[in-house]
Each structure stands twice: as structure tokens, then as C-alpha cells.
C-alpha positions in Angstrom: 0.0 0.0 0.0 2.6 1.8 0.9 4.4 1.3 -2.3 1.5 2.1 -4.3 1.1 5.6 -2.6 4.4 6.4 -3.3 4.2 5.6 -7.2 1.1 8.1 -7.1 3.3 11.1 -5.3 5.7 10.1 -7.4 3.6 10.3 -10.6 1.7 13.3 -9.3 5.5 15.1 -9.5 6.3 14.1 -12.9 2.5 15.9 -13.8 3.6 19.1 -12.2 7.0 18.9 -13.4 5.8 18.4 -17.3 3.3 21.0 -16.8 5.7 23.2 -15.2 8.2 22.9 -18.0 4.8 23.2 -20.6 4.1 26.5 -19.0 7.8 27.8 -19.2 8.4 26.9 -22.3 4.8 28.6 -23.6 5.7 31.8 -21.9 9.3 31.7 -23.5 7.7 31.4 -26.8 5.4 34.7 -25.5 8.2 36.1 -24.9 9.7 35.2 -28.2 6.8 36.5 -30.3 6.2 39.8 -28.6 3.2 38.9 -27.2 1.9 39.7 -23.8 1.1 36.7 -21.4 -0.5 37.3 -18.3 -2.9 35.6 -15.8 -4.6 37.2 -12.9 -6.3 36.1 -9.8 -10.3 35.8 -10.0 -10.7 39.7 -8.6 -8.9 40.5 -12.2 -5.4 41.5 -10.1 -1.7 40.3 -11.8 0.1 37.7 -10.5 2.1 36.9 -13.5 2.7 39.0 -16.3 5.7 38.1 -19.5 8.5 40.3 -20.3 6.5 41.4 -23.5 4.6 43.9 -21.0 7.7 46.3 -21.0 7.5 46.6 -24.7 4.1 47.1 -25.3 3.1 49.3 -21.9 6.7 50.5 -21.3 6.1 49.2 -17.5 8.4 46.1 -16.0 6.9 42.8 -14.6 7.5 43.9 -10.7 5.5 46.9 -11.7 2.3 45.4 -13.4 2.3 42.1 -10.6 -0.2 42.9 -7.9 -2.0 45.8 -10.0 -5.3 45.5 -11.3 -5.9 45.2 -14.7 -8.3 48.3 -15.2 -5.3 50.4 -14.0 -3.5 50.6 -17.6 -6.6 51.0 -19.3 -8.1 54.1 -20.4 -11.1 55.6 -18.7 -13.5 54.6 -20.9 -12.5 51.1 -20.6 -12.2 51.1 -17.2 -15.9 51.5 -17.0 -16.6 49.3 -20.1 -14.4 46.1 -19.2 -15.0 46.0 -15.6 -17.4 43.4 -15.6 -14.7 40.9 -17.2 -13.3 39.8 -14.2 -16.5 38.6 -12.3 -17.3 36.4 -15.4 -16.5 32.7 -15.9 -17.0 33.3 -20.1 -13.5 33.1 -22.2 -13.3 36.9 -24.1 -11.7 36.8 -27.5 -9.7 39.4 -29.9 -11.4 42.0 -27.2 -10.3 45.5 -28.3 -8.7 46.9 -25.1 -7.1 51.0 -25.0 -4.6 51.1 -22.8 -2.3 54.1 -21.5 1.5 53.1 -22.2 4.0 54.6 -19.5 4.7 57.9 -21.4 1.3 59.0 -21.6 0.5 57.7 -25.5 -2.5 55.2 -26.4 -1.5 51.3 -27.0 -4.6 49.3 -28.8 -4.3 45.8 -27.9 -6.2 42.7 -29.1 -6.9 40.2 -25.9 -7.8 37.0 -25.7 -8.5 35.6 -21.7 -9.9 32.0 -20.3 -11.1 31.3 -16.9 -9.3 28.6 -15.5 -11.4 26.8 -13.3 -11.1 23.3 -10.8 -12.9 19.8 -11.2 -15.2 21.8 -8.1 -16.3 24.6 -11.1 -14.4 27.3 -8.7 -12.7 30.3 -10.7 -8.8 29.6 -10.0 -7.7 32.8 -12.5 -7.3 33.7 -15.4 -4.8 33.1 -18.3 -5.1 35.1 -21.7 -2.6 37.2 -24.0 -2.4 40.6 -25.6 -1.4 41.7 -29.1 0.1 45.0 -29.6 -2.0 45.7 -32.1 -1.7 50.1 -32.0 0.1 49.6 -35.8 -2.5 47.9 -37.3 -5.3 50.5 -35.7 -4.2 53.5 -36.8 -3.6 52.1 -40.4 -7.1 50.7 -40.3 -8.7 54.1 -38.8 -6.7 55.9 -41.6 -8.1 53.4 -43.8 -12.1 53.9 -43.0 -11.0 57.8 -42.7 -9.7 57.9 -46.3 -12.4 56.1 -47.4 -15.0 58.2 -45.5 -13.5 60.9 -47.7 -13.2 59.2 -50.6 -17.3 58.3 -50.5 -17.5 62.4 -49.8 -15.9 63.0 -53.1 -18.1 60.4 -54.8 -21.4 61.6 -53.5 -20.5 65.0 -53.8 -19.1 65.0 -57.2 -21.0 67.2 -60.0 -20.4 64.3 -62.6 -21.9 60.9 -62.0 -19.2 58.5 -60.6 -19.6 54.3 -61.8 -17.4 52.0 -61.6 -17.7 48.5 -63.0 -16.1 45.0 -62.8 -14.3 43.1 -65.5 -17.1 41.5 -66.2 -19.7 44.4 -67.2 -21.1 44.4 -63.5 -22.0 47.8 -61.8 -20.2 48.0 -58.5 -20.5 51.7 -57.2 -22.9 54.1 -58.6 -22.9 57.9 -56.6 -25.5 60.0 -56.4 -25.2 62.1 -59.2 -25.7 58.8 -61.2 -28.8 58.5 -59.6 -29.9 61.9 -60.7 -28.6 61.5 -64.6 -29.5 57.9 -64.9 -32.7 57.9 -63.1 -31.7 54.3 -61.0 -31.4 54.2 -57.5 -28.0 53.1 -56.4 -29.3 49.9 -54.5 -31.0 49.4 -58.1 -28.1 50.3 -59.9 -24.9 48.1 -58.0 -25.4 44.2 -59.7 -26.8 45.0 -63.2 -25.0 45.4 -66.2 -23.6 48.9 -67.1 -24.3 48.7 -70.4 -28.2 47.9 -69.4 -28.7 50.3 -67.7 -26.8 53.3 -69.3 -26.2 52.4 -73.1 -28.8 53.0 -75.6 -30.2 49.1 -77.4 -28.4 50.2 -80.7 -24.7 50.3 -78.9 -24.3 47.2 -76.5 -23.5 45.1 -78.4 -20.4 47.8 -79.5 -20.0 48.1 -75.8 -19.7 44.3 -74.5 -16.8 43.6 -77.8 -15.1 46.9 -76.5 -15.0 45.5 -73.2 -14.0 41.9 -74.0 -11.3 43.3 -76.7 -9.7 45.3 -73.6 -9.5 42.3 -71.6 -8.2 40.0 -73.9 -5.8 43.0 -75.7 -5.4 45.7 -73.7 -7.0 47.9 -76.1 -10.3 48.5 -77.1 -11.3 51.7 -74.3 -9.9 54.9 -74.7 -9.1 54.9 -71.7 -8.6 58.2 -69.6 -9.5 60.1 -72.3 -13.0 62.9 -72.5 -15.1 61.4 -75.0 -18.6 61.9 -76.1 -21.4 59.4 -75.9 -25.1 59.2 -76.1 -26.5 57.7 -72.8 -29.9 56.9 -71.9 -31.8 57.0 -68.7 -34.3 55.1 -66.8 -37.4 56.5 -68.8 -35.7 56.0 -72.4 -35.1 59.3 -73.1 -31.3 59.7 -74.7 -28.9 62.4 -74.1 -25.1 63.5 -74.9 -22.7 62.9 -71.9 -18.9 63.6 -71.7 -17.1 60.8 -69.9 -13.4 59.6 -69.4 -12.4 55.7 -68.0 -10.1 54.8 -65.7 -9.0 51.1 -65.3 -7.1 49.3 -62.7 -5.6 46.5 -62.3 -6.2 44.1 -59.6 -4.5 40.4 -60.0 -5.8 39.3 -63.6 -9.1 41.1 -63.3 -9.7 45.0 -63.5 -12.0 48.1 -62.0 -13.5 50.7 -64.7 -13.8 53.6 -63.2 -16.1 56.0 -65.6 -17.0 59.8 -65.2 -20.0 60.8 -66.8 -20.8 64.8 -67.3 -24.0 65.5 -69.1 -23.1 67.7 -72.0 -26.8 68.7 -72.8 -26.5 72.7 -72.4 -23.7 72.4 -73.6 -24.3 70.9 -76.7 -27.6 73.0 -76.9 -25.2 76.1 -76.6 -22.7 74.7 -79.3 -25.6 74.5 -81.8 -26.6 78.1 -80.8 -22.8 79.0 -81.4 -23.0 77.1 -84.9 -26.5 79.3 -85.9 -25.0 82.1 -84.9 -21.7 81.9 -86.9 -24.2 80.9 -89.8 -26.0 84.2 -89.3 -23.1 86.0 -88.8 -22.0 85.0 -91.9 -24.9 85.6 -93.8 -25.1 89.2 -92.3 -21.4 89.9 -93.2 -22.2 88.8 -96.5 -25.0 90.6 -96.9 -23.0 93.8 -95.2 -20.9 93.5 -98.0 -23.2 93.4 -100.6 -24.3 96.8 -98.5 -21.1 98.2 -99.0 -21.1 97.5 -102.9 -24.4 98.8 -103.0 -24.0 102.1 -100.9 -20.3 102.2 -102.7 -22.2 102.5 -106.4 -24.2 105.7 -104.9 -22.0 108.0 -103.9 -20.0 109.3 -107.1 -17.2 106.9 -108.0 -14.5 110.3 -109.0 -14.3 113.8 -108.2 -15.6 116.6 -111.0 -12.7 118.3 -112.0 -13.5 121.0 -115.0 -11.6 124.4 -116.1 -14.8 125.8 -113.6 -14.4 123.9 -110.3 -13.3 121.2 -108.7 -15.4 119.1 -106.5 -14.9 115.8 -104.5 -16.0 113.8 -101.4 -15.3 110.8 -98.9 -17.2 109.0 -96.6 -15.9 106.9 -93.8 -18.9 105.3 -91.9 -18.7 104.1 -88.3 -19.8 100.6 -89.0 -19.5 98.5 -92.5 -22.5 100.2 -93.3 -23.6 103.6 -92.9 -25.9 106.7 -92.5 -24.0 109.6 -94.7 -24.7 110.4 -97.6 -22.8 112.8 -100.0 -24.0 113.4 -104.1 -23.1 115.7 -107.1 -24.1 115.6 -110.2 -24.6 117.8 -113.3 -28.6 119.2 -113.4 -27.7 120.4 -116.5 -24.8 121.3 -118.5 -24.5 124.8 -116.7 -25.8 123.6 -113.4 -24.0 121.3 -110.7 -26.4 120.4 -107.2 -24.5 119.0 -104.3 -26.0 117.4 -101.4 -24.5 116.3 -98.3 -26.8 114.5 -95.1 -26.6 112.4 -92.3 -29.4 109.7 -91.1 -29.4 109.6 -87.2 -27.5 106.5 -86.0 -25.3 104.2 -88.3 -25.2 100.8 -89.7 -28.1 98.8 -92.3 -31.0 101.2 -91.3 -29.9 104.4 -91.7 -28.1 103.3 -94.6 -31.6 101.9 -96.3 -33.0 105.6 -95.2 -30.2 107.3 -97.0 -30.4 104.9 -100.2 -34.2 106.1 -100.4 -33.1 110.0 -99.7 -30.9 109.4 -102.4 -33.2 107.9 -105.1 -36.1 110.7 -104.5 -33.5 113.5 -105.0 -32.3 112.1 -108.3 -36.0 111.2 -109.2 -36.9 114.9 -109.1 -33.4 116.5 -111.0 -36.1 117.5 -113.8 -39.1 118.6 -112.0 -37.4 121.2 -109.3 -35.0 123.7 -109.9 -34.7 125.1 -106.7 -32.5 123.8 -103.4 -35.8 125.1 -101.2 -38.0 122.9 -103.4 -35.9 119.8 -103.5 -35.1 119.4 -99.5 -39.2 120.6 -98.8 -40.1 117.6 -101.7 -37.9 115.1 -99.8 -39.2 115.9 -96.3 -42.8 115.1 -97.5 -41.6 112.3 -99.2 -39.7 110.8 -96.4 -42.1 111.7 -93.5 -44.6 108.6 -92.6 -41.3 106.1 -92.9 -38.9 108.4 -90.9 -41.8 109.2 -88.4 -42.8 105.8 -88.2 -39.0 104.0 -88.0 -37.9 107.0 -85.1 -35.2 108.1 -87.7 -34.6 111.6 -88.7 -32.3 113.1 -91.4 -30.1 116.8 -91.3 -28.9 117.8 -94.9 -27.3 120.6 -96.8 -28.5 121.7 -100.8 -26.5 123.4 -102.9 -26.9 124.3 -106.7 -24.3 126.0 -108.3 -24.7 127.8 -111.6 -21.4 127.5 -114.0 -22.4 130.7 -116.2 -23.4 133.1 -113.3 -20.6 132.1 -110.2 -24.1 131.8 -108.2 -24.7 129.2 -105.4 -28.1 128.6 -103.7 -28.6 126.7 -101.1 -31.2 125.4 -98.3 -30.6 124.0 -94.8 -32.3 121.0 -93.3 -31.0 121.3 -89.5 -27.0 120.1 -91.1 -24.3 121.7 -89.9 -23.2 124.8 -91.8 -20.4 124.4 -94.6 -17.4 126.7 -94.4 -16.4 128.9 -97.3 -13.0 130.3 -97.3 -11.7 132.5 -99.7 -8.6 133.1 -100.7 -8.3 136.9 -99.8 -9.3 136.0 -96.5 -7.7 135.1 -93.5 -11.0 133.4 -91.7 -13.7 131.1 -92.5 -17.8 131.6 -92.3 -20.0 129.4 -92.3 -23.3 129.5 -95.1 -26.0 128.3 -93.2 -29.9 129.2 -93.8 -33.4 128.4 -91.2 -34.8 125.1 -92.0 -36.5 122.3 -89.4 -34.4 118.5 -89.6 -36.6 115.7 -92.1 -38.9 114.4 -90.6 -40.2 116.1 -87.4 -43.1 117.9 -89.4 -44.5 116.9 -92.9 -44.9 120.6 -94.3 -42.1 122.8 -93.4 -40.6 125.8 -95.7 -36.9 126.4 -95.9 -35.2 129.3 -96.6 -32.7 129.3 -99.6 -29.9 131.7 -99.7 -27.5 132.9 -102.3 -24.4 134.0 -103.1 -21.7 135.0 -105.8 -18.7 132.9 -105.7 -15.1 134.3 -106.4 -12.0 132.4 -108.2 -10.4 130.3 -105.6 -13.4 130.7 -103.2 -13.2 127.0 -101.3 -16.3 125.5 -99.1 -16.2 122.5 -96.9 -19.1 120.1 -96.3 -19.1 117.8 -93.4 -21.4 115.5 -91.6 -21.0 116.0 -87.3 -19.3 113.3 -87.1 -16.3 115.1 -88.1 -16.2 118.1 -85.0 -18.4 115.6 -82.5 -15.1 113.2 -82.7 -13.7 112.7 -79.4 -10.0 112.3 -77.8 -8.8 109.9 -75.3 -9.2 113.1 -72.8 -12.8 113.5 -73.9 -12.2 116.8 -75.6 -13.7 117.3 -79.4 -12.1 118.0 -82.4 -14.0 121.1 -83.3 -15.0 123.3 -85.5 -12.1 125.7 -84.8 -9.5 123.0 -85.4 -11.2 122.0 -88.6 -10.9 125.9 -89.9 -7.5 126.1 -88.7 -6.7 123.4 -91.1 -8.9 124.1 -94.1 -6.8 127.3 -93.8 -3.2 125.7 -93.6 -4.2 123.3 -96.4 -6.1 126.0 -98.8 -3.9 125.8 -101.4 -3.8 121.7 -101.7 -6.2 120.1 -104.1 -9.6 119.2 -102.7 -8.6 115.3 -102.7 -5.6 116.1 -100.6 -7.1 118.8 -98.2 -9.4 116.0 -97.5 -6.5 113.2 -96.7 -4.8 116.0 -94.1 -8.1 116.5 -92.4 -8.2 113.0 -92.1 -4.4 112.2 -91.0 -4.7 114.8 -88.7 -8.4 113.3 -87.2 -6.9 110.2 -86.2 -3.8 111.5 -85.1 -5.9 113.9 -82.3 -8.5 110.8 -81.8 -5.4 108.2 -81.7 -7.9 106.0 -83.6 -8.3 104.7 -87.0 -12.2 104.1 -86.4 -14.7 106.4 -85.1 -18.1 106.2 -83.1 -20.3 108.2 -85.5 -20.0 107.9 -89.4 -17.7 110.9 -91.3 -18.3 112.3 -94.4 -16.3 115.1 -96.2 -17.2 117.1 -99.4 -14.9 119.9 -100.7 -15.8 122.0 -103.7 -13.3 124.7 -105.3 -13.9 127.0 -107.7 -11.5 127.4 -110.4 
């Protein structure tokens, strides 16, 4: 018996002694991998606790034996985890935040189980921690990036899809809900091209697809292209869009931007008309021009009598002066100079028609007086009617007598310098603009021309012209010049009124049309 009780003691040594050396040997492998192995008493206190501690807490064994194990955790688990302890259920991969020595955050992964006797009494417990801080903050970094990545997404003005290798819709923002009319739960698990691509293209789309795959090519690939998509209620529309692929392993992720372009498109057309019409209307300015060109005399009169000449340089392509002489008669010349309020097609028209009912009545009226008061009646309902209103200067000059008449219609008075004088006047007579009243009388003036007598005809535009200081050109500067220039021909007088216009305006175009007329007696 005695024997036998001896053999068990003895046995009951070798137990402890194996497990002893199990137990050392598992917390030298603990200690090995980096890994924290503890055990604590049933109240949840240390009373053994690896090497690994120092590493991950910065505190030594001596320091963590005897302390409780909320003591190194952070508040918030101290109130969350303290029920742990009292429990006989094993905890796994159980997120714990402790406070390392220095003050900075440790996350740890813990696994514990209850060891517990044949009687079902707690003895302690045994369990491990994983250092796991690392791993958290990539995996917070990870959810934060692609929190912000989703913000991007959903927020993005252009529709955001992305599809598998296989044709499969796997993301599908907000936007694309708007365009595309599919919710995204909807959307995520169809085909793209079912969804998105009109009946007539799929087929284009799904041998596109498989070419990339097998090739590499197929996509244009990030690249703005325009496409006809379609949405949920059939309607089509243009869209913009641009893929992205990448590569995971052997299969790929399209990642496709879609802009509807339907303004835009809408405004490019609008463009298109309007460069259409544009060039219709700059054709048909220039037929204008050609037109207007024909009426104005094509060379000056130059006789053994008088010379006689005029330019006109309109604001626009187009415009509202007018200047005209002609022969009456072999003794007589008439000379006309006016201006139609405002510039381009419509005064133009109005001066075309001024033109044609002067000329219509060379025969009928002799008189300056009797021409403009003809012309106002003429003209009155269309210049009444369109707002317009015309000022112009008559003048008939008689070749045998040296006599000129003339009538005023509100136009600015001509100059007549002569060549024993050192000063210009201006001929001017009373007479109401065309077009404010039908019946109107005008007053007709005359005078006796002497050899060398010159006279200037102008429209405003000519003294109204302005500087970059805002000051006009003027009827003083223009006299000034006609005198220094007297002596040139009327061709040339004109050219040095002009040099010296856009030299003071610093300007080779003007605001208001410009028309010059110069007639010199011989």
C-alpha cells in the first residue's frame, strides 16, 4: 500500500514537473513572439505577467504584478471592461485602450480563459495581448480615407460608376442617380451597359469590353469622349465621360465619369447658328457696301470751272451719310451732303431712299428750297414711323453766273473760305431737320462765288469726334486746317483732315459715321 502511494506522489511530481516545463516553455515562446502573457487572480489583479509587457506598456513585470488590470486601461475602458473579471466566459480578440507609460495610447487585441477546478471554482485567469496600435491607426486611416473618398463620390457634379471586368456595376454615386434615373441599391449588380447604353450600342459596348480584356486595347481609356447615354425613362442624351482602369490580380476596376453635356451641346448649336448668321449678315453687309459704294460718285468733278470731290468713312461696315453731285444740266451742278441719325443697315436703307427721290426729281425742281421741302414730304410717314430723322445741306451751283443757292435741313453749316481772307464763315440758312413735321418751308440763300473761293461740307461726325481726354475735335481746329491746307487740291485737303483726325483721336475708327465734301472754284 505503501508502495502504491508512493508511485502516485511520485507520478503526481512528474504531472507538475511536465506541466511546469509546458508552462515555461509557452511563456518563453510569449516572450519570443512579442506577445503579452498574463494571468490574474479571479478579482482580475496580476500575478504573473511576460516580459513582453515592457514593450508594449513601457512598465516592467514587478511593476504590473499585484496591480489591477483596469489600472492601464483608459477611462472609458475602465468603465466598459470591468465586468470581465467577475465572469467565468472566455473573451476573444477583445479591443482593449490602454495608456503606455509615457502617456500615448496602446490598442491591444486580448484574448483571456477562466481557468477553473474539477469543483467549477474560478482559480484565474490566463489570456494574451497583441500590440496591435500599428495595425489601428492604419485601419482608422483606412475607413478615414475612405470616408473621404465616398465624400468625393457623393459629392461630385459628374456621375461616378465603376464596373467589374465583367460588365457588373459596382458603385454608382449620387449624381448617377440623378442623370441615370436608378437608384444606387437598383443600380450596384446590373449590367452597365443595361442600364446606361442605348439598345443600338451594347453590343459595341460588351466587344469593346471583351477586346480590352483580352488585348489591352479597345477603351480609350482616360480620355473625354462623347457618348449618347440613356436613362431610366428611355429618353437619350449626350454625356462627356473619361475611364479609368485598374488592375487588380488578372481582373480590372473601370472607373467612368460621366458629365452631361446637354447645355452644352444646346449652346454649341446656338454657337454654330450664330456663326451661320453672322455669316450671312457679313455677307450681306458686304453686298451693302457694294451697294451704298455705287451711290456716292465713284471720282471727283474736275472741269476748267471747279473742282469738286468727297469721302465718306462710316462708323460701321455700313452707314448713315450720304454725299452726291451731279450735273442738273450742262451749266448747273447740285451737291448734297446728309446724315441719317445713327449708323449701320438702317440708316443706310434711309439714305439709299433719300438718295433715289432727290435724283427722281433732278427734272421737276430747280430750286434747293424745293428739293429738300419735296424730300421731307416724301420721307415723312417712314422716318416718323421707324424714329429716324435726317439733317442735310443743298446746294446748286450755276457755272455761267458764279451763283450758289442753297437750303438748310438742320445740317451743320459748310465753311467757305476765300482766298483773300484770313477766316472762315460758315453759309447756313433756317430750316426744321426731315422728318419732325411733314410741311415745313426752308429758306434758300445765295451767293456770288469768287476764283479760288473753297467751301467744306461735313457731316458732325467730323467736329463731334472725341480724344482719349474726352475733348472734341471742333469746329475751330477743322478751320484752322482748311486754312493751312487752302492751297492743296480738294482730294488732298481731305487726306490732311483725315491724318490729322486720327492723329488727335489716336484712332483709325470712329463712333459716328464721317463724311467730307470739298468744292473749289477754279
Amino acid at each position: 500500500m505503501a508502495v502504491e502511494v508512493e508511485a502516485n506522489k511520485l507520478q503526481c511530481q512528474e504531472v507538475e514537473s511536465a506541466l511546469r516545463e509546458s508552462e515555461e516553455r509557452f511563456r518563453q515562446m510569449a516572450d519570443m513572439t512579442g506577445e503579452w502573457l498574463w494571468e490574474q487572480d479571479p478579482q482580475g489583479y496580476y500575478i504573473y505577467s511576460s516580459t513582453a509587457v515592457n514593450q508594449i506598456l513601457g512598465f516592467s513585470q514587478t511593476e504590473v504584478i499585484g496591480k489591477h488590470y483596469t489600472e492601464f486601461l483608459t477611462p472609458q475602458d475602465q468603465a466598459e471592461q470591468q465586468s470581465y473579471s467577475a465572469s467565468h466566459q472566455p473573451f476573444y480578440a477583445l479591443t482593449n485602450h490602454y495608456r503606455h507609460r509615457d502617456g500615448h495610447p496602446v490598442f491591444t487585441e486580448s484574448t483571456g480563459l477562466p481557468i477553473i477546478n474539477a469543483d467549477g471554482k474560478l482559480l484565474k485567469w490566463r489570456g494574451v495581448d497583441r500590440d496591435i496600435t500599428a495595425r489601428k491607426h492604419f485601419e482608422d486611416a483606412l475607413i478615414e480615407s475612405e470616408k473621404r473618398t465616398r465624400l468625393i463620390i457623393e459629392s461630385s457634379l459628374s456621375a461616378i460608376v465603376i464596373m467589374d471586368s465583367y460588365g457588373f456595376i459596382t458603385d454608382w454615386n449620387y449624381q448617377a442617380e440623378k442623370m441615370f434615373g436608378w437608384l444606387r441599391s437598383e443600380a450596384i449588380g446590373e449590367r452597365l451597359e443595361n442600364l446606361v447604353v442605348p439598345q443600338r450600342f451594347r453590343d459595341a459596348h460588351r466587344q469593346a469590353l471583351k477586346l480590352f480584356l483580352n488585348t489591352g486595347i479597345g477603351f480609350q481609356l482616360n480620355e473625354l469622349v462623347e457618348r449618347v447615354a440613356i436613362r431610366r425613362d428611355g429618353s437619350e442624351f449626350p454625356v462627356e465621360l473619361s475611364i479609368a482602369a485598374l488592375k487588380l490580380g488578372n481582373a480590372y476596376l473601370f472607373s467612368i465619369f460621366i458629365h452631361e453635356i446637354t447645355t452644352r451641346k444646346a449652346n454649341e448649336q446656338k454657337i454654330r447658328q450664330a456663326e451661320v448668321n453672322l455669316a450671312i449678315a457679313q455677307s450681306e453687309i458686304k453686298i451693302a457696301q457694294r451697294i451704298q459704294a455705287t451711290l456716292s460718285p465713284s471720282a471727283p468733278i474736275i472741269s476748267e470751272h471747279f473742282e469738286v470731290t468727297g469721302y465718306c468713312l462710316p462708323a460701321d461696315q455700313v452707314g448713315g451719310d450720304y454725299f452726291d453731285y451731279f450735273y442738273r444740266n450742262e451749266s448747273c451742278l447740285d451737291m448734297v451732303i446728309a446724315d441719317v441719325s445713327g449708323h449701320s443697315i438702317g440708316p443706310a436703307l434711309f439714305m439709299v431712299e433719300a438718295r433715289s427721290a432727290l435724283r427722281s426729281q433732278v427734272n421737276r425742281l430747280s430750286k434747293p428750297s424745293e428739293a429738300v421741302a419735296a424730300l421731307n414730304s416724301f420721307l415723312f410717314e417712314d422716318l416718323n414711323n421707324s424714329d429716324y430723322f435726317i439733317t442735310l445741306f443743298y446746294l446748286q451751283y450755276d457755272i455761267t453766273t458764279q451763283q450758289l443757292s442753297f437750303a438748310n435741313a438742320g445740317h451743320p453749316p459748310p465753311l467757305l473760305l476765300s482766298p483773300f481772307q484770313s477766316e472762315c464763315r460758315q453759309l447756313d440758312a433756317d430750316g426744321m431737320i426731315l422728318g419732325i413735321r411733314k410741311n415745313i418751308i426752308f429758306e434758300e440763300k445765295t451767293l456770288t462765288l469768287c476764283k479760288g473761293d473753297l467751301l467744306l461740307l461735313y457731316t458732325d461726325g467730323l467736329t463731334e469726334a472725341e480724344n482719349p481726354a474726352g475733348d472734341f475735335f471742333g469746329i475751330e481746329r477743322v478751320s484752322e486746317l482748311l486754312i493751312r491746307y487752302a492751297h492743296y487740291s480738294p482730294e488732298k485737303i481731305i487726306e490732311a483732315l483725315l491724318a490729322h483726325l486720327k492723329q488727335f483721336c489716336q484712332s483709325e475708327t470712329f463712333k459716328d459715321d464721317i463724311t467730307l465734301m470739298i468744292f473749289k472754284r477754279g
